[in-house]
N, CA, C and O atoms as a Tripos MOL2 file, in Angstrom:
@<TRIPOS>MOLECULE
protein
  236   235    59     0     0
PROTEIN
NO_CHARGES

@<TRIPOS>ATOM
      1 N         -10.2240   10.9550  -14.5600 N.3       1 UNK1
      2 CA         -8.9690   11.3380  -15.1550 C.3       1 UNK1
      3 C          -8.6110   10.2240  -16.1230 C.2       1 UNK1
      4 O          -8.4420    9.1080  -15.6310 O.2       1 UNK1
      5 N          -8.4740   10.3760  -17.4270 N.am      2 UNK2
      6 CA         -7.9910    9.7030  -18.1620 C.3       2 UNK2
      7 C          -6.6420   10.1680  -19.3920 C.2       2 UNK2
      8 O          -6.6520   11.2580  -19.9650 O.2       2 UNK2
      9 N          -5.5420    9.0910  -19.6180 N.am      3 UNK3
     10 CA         -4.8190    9.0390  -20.3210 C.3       3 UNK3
     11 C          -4.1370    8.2910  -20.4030 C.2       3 UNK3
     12 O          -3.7780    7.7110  -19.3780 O.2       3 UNK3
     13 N          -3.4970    7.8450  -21.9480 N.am      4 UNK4
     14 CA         -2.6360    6.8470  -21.8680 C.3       4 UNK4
     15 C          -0.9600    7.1190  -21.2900 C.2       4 UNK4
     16 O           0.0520    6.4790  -21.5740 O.2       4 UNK4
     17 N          -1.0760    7.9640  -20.6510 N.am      5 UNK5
     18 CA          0.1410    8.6970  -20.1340 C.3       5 UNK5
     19 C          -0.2460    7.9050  -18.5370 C.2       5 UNK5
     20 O           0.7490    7.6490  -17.8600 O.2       5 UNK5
     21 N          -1.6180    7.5190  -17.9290 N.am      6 UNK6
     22 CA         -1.4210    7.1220  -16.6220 C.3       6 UNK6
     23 C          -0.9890    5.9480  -16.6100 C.2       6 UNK6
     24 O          -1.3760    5.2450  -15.6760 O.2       6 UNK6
     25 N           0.1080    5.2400  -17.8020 N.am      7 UNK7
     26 CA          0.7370    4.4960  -17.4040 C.3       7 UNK7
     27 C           1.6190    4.5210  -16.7120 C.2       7 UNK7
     28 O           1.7510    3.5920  -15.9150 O.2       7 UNK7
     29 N           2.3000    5.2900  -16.7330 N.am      8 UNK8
     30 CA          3.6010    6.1180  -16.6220 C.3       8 UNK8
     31 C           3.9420    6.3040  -15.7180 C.2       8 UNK8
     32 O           4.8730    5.8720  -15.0390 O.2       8 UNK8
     33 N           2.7880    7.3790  -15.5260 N.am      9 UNK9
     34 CA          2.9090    8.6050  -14.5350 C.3       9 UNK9
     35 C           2.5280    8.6280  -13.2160 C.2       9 UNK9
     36 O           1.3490    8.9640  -13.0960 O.2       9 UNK9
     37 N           3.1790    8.3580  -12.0230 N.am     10 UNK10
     38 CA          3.0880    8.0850  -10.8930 C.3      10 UNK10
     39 C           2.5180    9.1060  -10.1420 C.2      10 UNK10
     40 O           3.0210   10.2210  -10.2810 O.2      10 UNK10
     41 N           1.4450    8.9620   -9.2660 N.am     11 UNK11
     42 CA          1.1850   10.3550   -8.3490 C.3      11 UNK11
     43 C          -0.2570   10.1710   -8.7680 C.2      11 UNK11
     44 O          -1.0190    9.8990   -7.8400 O.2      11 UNK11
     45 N          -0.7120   10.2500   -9.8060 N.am     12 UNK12
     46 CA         -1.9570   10.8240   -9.8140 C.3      12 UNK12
     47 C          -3.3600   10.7270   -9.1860 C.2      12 UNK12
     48 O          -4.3260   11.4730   -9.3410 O.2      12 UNK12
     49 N          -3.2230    9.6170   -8.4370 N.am     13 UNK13
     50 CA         -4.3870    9.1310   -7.4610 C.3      13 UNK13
     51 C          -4.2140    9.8290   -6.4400 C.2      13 UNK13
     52 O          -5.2390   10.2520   -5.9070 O.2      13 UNK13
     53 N          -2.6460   10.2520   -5.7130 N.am     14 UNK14
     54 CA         -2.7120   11.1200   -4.9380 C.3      14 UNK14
     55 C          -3.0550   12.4900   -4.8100 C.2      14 UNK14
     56 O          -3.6800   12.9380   -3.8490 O.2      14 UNK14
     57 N          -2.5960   13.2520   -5.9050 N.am     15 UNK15
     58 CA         -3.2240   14.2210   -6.1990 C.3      15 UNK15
     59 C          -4.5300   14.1180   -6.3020 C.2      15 UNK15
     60 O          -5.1690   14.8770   -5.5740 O.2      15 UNK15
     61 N          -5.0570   13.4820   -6.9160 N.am     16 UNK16
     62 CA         -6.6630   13.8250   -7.0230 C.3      16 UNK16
     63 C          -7.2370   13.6490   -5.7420 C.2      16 UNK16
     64 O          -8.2110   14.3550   -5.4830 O.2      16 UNK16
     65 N          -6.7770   12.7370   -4.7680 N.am     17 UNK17
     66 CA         -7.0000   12.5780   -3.5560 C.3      17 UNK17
     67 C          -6.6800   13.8870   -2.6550 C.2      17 UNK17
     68 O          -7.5250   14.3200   -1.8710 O.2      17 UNK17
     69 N          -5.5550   14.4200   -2.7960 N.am     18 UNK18
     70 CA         -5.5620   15.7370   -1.9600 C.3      18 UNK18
     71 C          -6.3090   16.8460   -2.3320 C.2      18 UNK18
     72 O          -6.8310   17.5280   -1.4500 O.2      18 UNK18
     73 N          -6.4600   17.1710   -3.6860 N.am     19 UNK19
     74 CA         -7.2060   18.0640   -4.5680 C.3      19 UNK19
     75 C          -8.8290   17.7480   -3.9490 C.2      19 UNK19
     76 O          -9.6200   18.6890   -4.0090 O.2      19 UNK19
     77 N          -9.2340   16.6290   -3.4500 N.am     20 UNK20
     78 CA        -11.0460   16.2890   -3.0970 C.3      20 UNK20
     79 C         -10.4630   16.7790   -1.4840 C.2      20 UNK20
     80 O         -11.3230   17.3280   -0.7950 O.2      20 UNK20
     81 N          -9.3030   16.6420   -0.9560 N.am     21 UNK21
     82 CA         -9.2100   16.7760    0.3370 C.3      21 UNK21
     83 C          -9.5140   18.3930    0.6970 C.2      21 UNK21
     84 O         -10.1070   18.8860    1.6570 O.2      21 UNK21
     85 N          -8.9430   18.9370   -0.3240 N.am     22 UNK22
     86 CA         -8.3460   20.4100   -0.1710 C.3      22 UNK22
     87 C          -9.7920   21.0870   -0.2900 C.2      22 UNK22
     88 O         -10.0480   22.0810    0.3880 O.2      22 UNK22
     89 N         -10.5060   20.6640   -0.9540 N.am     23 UNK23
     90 CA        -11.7150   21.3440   -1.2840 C.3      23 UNK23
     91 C         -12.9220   20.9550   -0.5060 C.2      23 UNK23
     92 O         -13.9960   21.5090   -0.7420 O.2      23 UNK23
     93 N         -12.8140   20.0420    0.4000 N.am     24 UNK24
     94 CA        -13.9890   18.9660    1.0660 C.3      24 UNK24
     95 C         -14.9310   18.4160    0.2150 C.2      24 UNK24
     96 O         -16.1220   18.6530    0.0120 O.2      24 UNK24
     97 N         -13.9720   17.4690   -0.3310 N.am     25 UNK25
     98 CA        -15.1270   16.5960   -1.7120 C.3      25 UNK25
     99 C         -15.0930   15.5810   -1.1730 C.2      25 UNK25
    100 O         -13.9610   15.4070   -0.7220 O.2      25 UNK25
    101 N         -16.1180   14.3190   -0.8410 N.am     26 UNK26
    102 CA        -15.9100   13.8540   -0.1960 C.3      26 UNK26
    103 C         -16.4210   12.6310   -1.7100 C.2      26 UNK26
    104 O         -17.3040   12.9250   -2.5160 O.2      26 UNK26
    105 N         -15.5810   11.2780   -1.7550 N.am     27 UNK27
    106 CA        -16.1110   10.3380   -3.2330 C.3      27 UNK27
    107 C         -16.4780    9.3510   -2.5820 C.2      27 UNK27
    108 O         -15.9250    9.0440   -1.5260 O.2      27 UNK27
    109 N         -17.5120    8.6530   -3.1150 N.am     28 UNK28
    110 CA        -18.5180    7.1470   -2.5040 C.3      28 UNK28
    111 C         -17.6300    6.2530   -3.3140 C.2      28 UNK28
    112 O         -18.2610    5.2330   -3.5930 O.2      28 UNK28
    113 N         -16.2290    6.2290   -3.8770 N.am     29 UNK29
    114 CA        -15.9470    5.1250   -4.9830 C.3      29 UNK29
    115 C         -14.9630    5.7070   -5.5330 C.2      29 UNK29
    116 O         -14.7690    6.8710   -5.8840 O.2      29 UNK29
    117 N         -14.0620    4.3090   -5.5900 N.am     30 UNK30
    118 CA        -12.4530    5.3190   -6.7700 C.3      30 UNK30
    119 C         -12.7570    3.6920   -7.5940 C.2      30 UNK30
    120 O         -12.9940    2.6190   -7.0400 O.2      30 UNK30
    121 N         -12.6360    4.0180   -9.2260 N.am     31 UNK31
    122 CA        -12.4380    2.5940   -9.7030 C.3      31 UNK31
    123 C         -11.3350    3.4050  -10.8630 C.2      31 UNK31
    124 O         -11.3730    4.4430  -11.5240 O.2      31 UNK31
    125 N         -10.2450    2.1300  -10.6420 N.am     32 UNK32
    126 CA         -8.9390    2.2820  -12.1540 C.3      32 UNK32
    127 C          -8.7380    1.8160  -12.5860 C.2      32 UNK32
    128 O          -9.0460    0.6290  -12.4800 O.2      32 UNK32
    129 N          -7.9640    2.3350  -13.5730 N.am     33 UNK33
    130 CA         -7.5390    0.9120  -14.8420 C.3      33 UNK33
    131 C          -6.0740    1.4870  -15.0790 C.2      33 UNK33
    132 O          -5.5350    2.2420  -14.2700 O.2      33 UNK33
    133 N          -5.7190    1.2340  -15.7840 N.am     34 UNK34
    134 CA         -4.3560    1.6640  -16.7910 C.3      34 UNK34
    135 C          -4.2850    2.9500  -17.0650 C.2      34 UNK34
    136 O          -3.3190    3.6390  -16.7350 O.2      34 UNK34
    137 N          -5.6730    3.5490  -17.9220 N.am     35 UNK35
    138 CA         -5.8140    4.6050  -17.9840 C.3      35 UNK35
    139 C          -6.9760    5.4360  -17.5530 C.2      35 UNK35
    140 O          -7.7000    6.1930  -18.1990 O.2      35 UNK35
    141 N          -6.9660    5.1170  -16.3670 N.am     36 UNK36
    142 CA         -8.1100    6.0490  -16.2460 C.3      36 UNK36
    143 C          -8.4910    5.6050  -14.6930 C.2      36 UNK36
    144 O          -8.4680    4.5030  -14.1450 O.2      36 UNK36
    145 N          -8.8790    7.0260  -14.1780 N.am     37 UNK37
    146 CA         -9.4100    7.0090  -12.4810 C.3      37 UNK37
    147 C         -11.0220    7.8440  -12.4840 C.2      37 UNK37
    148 O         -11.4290    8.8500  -13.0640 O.2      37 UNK37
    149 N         -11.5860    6.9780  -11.6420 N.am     38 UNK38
    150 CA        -12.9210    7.3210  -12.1500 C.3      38 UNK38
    151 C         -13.6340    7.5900  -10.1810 C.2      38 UNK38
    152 O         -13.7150    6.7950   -9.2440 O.2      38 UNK38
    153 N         -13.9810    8.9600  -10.3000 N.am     39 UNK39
    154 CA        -14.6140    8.9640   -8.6650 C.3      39 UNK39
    155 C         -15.9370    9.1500   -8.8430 C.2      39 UNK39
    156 O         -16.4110    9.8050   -9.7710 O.2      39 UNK39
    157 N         -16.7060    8.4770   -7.8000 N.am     40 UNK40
    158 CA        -17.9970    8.9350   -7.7020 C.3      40 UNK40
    159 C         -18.1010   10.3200   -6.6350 C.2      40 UNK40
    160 O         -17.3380   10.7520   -5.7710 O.2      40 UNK40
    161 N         -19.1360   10.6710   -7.0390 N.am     41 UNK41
    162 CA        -18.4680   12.1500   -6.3150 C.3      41 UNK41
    163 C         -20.6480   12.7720   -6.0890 C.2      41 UNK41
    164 O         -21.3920   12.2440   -6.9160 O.2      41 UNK41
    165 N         -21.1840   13.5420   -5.2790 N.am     42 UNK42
    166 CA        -22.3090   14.0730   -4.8010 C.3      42 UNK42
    167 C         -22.3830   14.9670   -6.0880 C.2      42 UNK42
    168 O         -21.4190   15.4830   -6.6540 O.2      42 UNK42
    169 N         -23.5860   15.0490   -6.4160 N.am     43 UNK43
    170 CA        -23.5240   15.9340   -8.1320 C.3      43 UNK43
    171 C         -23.8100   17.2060   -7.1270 C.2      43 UNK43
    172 O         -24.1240   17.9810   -8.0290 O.2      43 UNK43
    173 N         -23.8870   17.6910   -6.3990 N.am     44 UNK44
    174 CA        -23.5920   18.6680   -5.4130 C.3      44 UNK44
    175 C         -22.0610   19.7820   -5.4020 C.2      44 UNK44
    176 O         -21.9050   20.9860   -5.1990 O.2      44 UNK44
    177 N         -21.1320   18.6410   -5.7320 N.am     45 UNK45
    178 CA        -20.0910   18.3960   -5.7180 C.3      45 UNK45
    179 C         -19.5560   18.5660   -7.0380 C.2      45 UNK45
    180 O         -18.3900   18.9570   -7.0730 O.2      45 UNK45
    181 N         -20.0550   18.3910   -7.9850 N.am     46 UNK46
    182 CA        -19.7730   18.2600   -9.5320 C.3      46 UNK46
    183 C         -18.8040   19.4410   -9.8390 C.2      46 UNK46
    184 O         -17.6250   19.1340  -10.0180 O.2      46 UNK46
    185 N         -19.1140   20.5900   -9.9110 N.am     47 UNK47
    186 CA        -18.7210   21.4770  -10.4100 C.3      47 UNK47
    187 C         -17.0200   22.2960   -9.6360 C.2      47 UNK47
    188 O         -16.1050   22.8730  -10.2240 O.2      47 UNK47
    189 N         -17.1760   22.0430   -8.4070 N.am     48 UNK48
    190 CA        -16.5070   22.6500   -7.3640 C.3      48 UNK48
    191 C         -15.4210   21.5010   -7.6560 C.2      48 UNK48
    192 O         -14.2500   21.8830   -7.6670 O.2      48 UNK48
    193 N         -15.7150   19.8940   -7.9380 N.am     49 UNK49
    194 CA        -14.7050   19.2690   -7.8180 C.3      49 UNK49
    195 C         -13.7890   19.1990   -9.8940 C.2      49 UNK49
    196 O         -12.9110   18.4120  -10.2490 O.2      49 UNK49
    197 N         -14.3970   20.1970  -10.6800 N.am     50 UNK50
    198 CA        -13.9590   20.2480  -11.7710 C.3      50 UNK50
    199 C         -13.3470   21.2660  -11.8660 C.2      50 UNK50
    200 O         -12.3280   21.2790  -12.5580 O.2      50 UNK50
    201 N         -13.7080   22.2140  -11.3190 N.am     51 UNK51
    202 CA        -12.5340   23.9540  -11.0360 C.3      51 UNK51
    203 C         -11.4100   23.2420  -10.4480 C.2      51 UNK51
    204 O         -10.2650   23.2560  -10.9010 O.2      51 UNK51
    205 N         -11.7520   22.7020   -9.5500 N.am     52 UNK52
    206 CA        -10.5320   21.9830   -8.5230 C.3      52 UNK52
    207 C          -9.3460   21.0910   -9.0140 C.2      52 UNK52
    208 O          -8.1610   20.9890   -8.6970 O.2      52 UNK52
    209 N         -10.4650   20.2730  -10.2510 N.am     53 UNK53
    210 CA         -8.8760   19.4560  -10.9920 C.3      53 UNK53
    211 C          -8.4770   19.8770  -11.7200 C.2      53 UNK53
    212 O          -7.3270   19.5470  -12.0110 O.2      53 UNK53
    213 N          -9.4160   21.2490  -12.7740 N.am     54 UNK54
    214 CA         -8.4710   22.0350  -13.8390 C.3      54 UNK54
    215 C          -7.8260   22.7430  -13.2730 C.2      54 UNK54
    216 O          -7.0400   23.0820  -14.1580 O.2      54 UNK54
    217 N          -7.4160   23.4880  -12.0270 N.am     55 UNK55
    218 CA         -6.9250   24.3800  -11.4120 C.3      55 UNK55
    219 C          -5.6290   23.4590  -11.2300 C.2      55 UNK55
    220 O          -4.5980   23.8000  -11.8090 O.2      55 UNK55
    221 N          -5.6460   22.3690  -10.4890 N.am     56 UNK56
    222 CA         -4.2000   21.1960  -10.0000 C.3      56 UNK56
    223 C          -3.9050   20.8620  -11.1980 C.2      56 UNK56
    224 O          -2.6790   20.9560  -11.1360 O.2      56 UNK56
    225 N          -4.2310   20.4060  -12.6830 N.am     57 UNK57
    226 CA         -3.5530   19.9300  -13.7860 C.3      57 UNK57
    227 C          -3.3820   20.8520  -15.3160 C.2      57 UNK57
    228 O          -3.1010   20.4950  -16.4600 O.2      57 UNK57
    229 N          -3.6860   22.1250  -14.7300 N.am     58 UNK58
    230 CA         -3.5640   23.0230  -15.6520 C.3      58 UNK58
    231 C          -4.5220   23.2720  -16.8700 C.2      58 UNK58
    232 O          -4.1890   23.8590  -17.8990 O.2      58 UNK58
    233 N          -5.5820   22.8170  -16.6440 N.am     59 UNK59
    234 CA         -6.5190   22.2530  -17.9910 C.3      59 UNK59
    235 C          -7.1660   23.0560  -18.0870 C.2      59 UNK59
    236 O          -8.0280   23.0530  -18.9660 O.2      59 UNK59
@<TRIPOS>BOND
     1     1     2 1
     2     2     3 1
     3     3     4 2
     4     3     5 am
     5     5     6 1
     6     6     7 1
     7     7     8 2
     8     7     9 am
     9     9    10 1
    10    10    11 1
    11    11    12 2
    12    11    13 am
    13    13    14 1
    14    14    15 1
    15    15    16 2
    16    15    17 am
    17    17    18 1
    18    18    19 1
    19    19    20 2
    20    19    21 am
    21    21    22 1
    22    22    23 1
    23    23    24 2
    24    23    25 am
    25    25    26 1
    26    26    27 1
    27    27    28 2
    28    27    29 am
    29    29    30 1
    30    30    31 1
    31    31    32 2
    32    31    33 am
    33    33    34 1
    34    34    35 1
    35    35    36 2
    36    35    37 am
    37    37    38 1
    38    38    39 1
    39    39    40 2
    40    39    41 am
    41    41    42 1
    42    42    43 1
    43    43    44 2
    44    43    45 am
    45    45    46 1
    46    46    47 1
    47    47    48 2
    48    47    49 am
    49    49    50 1
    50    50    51 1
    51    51    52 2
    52    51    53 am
    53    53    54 1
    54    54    55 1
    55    55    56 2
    56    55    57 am
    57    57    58 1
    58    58    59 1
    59    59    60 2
    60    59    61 am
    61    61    62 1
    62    62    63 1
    63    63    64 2
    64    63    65 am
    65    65    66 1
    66    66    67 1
    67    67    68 2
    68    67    69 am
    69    69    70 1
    70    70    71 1
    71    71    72 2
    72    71    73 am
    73    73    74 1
    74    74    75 1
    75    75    76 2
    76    75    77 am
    77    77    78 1
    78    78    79 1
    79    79    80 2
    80    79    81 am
    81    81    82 1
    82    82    83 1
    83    83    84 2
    84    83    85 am
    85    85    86 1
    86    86    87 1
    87    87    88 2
    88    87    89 am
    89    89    90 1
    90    90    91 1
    91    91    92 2
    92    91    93 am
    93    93    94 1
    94    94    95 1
    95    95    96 2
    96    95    97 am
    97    97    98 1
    98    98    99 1
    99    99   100 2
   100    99   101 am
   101   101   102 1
   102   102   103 1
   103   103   104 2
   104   103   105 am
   105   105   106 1
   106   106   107 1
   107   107   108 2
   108   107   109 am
   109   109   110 1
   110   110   111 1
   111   111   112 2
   112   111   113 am
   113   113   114 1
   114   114   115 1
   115   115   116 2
   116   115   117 am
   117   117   118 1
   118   118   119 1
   119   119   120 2
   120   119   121 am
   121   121   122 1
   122   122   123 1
   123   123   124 2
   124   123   125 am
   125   125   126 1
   126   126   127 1
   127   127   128 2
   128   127   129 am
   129   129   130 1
   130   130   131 1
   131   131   132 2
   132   131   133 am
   133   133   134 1
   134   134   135 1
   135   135   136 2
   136   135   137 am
   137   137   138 1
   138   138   139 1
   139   139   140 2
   140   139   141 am
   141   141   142 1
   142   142   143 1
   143   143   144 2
   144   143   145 am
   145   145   146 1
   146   146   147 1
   147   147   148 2
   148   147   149 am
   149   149   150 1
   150   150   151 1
   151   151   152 2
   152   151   153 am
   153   153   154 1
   154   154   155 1
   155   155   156 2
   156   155   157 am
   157   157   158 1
   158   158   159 1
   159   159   160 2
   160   159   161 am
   161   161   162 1
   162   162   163 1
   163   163   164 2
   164   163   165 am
   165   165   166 1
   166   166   167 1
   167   167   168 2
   168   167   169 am
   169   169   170 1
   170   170   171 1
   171   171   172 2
   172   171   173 am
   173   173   174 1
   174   174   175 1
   175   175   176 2
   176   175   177 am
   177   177   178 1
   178   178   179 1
   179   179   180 2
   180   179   181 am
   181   181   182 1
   182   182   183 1
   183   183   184 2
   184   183   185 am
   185   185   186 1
   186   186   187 1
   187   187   188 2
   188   187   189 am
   189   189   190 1
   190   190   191 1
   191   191   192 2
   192   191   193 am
   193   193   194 1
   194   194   195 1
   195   195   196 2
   196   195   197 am
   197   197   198 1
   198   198   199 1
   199   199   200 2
   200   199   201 am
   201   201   202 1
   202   202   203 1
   203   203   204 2
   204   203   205 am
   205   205   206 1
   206   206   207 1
   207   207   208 2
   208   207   209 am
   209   209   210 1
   210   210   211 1
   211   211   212 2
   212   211   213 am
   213   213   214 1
   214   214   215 1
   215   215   216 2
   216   215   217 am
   217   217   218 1
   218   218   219 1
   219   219   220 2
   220   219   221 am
   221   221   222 1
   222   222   223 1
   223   223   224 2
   224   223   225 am
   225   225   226 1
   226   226   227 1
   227   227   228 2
   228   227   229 am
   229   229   230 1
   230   230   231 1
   231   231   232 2
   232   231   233 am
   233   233   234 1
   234   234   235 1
   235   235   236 2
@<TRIPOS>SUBSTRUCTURE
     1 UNK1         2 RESIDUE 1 A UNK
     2 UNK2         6 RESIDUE 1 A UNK
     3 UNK3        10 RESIDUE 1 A UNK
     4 UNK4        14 RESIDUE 1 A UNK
     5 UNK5        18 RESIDUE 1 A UNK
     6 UNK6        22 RESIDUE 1 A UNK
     7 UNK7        26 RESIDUE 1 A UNK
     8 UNK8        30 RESIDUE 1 A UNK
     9 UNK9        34 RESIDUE 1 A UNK
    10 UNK10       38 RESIDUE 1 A UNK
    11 UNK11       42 RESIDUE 1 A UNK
    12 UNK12       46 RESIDUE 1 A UNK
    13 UNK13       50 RESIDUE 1 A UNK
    14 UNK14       54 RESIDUE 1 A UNK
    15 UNK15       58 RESIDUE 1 A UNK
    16 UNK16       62 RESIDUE 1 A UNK
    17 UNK17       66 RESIDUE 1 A UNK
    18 UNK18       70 RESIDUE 1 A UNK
    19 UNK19       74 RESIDUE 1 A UNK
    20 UNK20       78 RESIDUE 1 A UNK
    21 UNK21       82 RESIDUE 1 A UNK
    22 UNK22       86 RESIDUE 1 A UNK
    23 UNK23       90 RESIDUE 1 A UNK
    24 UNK24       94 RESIDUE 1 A UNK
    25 UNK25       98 RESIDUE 1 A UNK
    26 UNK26      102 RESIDUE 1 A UNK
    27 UNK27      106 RESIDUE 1 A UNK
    28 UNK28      110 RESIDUE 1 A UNK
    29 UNK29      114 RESIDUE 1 A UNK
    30 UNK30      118 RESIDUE 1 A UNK
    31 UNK31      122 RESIDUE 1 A UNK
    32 UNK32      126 RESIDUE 1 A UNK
    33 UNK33      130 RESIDUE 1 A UNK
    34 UNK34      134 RESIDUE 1 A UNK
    35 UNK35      138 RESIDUE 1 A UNK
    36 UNK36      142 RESIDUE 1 A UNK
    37 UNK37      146 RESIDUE 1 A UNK
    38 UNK38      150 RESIDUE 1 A UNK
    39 UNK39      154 RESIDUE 1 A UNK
    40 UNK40      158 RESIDUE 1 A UNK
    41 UNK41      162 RESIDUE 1 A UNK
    42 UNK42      166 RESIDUE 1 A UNK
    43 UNK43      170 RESIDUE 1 A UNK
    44 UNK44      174 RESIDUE 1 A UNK
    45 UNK45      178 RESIDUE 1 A UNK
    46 UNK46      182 RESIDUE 1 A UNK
    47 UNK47      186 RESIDUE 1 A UNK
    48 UNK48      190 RESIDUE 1 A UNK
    49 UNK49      194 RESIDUE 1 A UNK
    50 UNK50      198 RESIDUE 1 A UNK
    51 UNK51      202 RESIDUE 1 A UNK
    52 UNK52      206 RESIDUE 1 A UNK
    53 UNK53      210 RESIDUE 1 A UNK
    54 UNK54      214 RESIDUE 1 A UNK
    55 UNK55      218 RESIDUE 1 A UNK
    56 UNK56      222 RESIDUE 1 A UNK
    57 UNK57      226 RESIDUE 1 A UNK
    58 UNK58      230 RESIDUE 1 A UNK
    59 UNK59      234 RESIDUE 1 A UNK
């Protein structure tokens, strides 16, 4: 997830955290910065966990 809006914007680690919960994604790694949250995730996993965050952020 990236933007210069995740300065801001509070929540979003949680969400993405319930969004991997909700779906059984399970991530080997969260690394952040300012802008940007980065999961390692099973390329198993790839696709199921990208329906999953455009579905929670409208994208």
């Amino acid at each position: 997830v990236v933007g210069i809006g995740m300065r801001s914007q509070s929540g979003v680690a949680a969400k993405m955290f319930r969004v991997f919960a909700d779906n059984d994604i399970q991530f080997k790694q969260v690394t952040t910065s300012e802008i940007r949250i980065s999961y390692v995730i099973s390329t198993k996993d790839k696709q199921k966990a990208i329906d999953a965050v455009a579905k929670k952020f409208n994208l």
